[in-house]
C-alpha positions in Angstrom: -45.9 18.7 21.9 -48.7 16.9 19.8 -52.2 18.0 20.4 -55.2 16.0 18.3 -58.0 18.4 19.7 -57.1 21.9 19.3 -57.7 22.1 15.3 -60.6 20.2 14.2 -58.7 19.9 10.6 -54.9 19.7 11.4 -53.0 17.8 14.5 -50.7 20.6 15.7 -47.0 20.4 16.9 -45.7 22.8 19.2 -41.7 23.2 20.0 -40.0 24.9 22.1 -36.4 24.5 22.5 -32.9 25.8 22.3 -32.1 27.2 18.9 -30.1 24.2 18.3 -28.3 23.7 14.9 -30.2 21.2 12.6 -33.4 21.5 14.5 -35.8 22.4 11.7 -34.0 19.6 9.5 -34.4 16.9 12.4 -38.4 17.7 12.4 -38.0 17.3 9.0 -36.7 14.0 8.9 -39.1 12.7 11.4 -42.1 13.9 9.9 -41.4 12.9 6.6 -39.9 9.3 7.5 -43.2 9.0 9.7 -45.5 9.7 6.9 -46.8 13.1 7.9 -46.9 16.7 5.7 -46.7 20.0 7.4 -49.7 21.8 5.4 -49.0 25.4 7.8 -46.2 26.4 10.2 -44.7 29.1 11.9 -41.4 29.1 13.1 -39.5 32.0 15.8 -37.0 32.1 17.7 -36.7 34.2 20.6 -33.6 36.6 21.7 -32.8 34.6 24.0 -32.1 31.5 21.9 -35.0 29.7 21.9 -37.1 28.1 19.1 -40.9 28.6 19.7 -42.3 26.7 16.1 -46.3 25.4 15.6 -46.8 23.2 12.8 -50.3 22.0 11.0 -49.7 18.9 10.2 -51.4 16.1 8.1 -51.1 12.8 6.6 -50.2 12.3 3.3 -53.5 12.4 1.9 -54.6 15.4 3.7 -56.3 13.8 6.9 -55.7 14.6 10.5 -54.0 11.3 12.3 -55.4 9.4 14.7 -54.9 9.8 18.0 -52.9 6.8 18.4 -50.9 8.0 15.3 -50.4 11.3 17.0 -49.6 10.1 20.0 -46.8 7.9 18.5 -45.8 10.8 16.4 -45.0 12.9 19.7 -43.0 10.1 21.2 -40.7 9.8 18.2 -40.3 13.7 18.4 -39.3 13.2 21.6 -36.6 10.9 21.0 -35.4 12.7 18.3 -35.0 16.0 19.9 -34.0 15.1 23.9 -30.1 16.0 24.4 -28.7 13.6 26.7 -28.4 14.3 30.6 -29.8 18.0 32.0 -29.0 21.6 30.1 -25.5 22.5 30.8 -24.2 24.9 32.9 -21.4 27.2 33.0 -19.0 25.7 35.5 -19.9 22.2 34.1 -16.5 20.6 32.7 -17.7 17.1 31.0 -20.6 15.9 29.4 -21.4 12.0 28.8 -23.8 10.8 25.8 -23.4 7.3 25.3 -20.5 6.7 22.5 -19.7 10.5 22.8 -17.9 12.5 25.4 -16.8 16.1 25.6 -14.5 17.3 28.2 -13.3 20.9 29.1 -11.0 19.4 32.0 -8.0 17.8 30.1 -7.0 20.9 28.4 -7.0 24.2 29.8 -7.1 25.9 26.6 -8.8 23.1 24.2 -12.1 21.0 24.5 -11.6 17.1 23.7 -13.8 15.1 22.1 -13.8 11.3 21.7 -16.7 9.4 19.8 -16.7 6.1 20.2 -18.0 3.9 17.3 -20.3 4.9 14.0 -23.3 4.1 12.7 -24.5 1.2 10.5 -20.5 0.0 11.1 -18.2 1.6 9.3 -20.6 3.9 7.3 -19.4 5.8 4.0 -18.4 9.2 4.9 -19.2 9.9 8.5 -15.8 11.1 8.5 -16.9 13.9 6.3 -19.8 14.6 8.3 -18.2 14.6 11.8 -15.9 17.4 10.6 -19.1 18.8 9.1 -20.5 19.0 12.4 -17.7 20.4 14.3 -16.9 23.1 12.0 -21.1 23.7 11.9 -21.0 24.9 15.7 -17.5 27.0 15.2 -15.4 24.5 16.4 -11.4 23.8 14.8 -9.6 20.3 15.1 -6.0 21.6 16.8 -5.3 17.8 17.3 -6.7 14.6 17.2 -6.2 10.8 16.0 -8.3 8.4 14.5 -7.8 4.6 15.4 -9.8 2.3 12.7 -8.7 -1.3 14.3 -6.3 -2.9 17.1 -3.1 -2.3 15.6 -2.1 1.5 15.2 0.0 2.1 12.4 1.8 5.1 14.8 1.8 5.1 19.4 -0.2 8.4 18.8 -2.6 6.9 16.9 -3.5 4.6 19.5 -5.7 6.4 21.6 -8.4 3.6 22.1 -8.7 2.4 25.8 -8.1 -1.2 26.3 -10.5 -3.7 25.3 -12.3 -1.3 22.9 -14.6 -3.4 20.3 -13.4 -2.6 16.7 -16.5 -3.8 15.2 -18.6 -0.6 16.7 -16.4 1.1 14.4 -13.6 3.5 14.4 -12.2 5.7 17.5 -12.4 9.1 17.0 -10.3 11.5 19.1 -10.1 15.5 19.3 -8.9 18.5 20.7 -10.6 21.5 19.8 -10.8 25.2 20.1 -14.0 27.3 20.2 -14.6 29.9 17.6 -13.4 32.8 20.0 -9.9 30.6 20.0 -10.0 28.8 23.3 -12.9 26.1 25.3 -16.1 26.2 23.7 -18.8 27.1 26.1 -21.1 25.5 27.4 -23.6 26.5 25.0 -21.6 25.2 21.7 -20.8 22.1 23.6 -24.7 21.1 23.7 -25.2 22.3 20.1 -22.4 20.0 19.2 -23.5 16.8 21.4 -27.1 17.5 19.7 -25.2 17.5 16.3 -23.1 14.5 17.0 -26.5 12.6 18.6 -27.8 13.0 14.6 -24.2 11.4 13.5 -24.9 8.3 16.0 -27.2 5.9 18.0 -31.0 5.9 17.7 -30.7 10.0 16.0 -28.7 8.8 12.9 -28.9 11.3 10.1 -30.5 9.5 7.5 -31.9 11.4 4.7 -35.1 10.2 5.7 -36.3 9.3 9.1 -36.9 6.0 10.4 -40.2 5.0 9.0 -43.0 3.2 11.5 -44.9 0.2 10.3 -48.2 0.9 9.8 -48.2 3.9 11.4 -51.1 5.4 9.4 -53.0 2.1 8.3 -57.2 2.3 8.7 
């Protein structure tokens, strides 16, 4: 993905990935939170759905990294951009990701979702960016229920299992539809645990990527 030697003036990036929603952005983030300006790129993406981008890239002050910087740089990429467990399939049903789930086997006509948690602890508006995300990948709430401590206000409202620790944050539960009106495929369904993975756990969505000490220091 990062190669030091093939420009004698620029460390290139290569991707290639499913088209996924918010890809470009996620680069974004990481690059810039990491120090490191894209002086050239080309982006494409294929008819089949994938993204084939190249990127020059540079440090701040115009200088190729090191190869320990670079190398660094292409395992944070990595942990940015891997979607959790192997591509989906079509007869595959549920999907696991840490704090999120997404099953196509409760409902025969709806997909349900339950995230578990948020970050930073209760952060300001993830609500408003959850439902950004779902509606981002086509994707209506039919249903759903969100639990913010022990003590539901409502039974329905109490769709936390037992023992569920508060202090990760609120319980989020959903049934969806897809944007043709039933399941959502298993192609929307990775889009959306890719999304979600930005909303949560080590691929937050801050505005600015997790910086790394010294990570360009002569």
């Amino acid at each position: 993905m990062v190669d030091n030697k093939a420009h004698p003036e620029y460390t290139v990036i290569t991707v290639q990935a499913p088209d996924t929603p918010g890809l470009v952005r996620v680069l974004s983030w990481v690059l810039n939170g990491m120090s490191v300006r894209v002086q050239h790129g080309q982006l494409h993406t294929s008819p089949e759905g994938v993204a084939q981008d190249t990127f020059w890239v540079t440090d701040f002050k115009g200088r190729k990294l090191k190869d320990s910087s670079a190398d660094s740089l292409g395992s944070r990429l990595e942990d940015f951009l891997i979607v959790c467990g192997t591509n989906p399939t079509e007869n595959q049903k549920e999907w696991h990701c840490g704090p999120i789930e997404v099953s196509n086997a409760v409902d025969p006509g709806l997909t349900q979702v339950v995230i578990r948690g948020e970050p930073y602890s209760h952060k300001p508006g993830f609500l408003l960016e959850l439902a950004t995300a779902l509606t981002g990948v086509g994707a209506s709430i039919v249903e759903g229920a969100i639990q913010g401590g022990p003590n539901a206000p409502e039974p329905a409202v109490a769709v936390a299992e037992p023992g569920y620790d508060f202090k990760a944050g609120r319980y989020f539960k959903f049934m969806l539809k897809g944007p043709t009106g039933g399941q959502m495929d298993a192609d929307r369904v990775a889009s959306l645990i890719f999304t979600l993975r930005l909303l949560q756990g080590k691929a937050t969505m801050p505005t600015v990527a997790p910086n790394m000490d010294a990570f360009l220091r002569t």
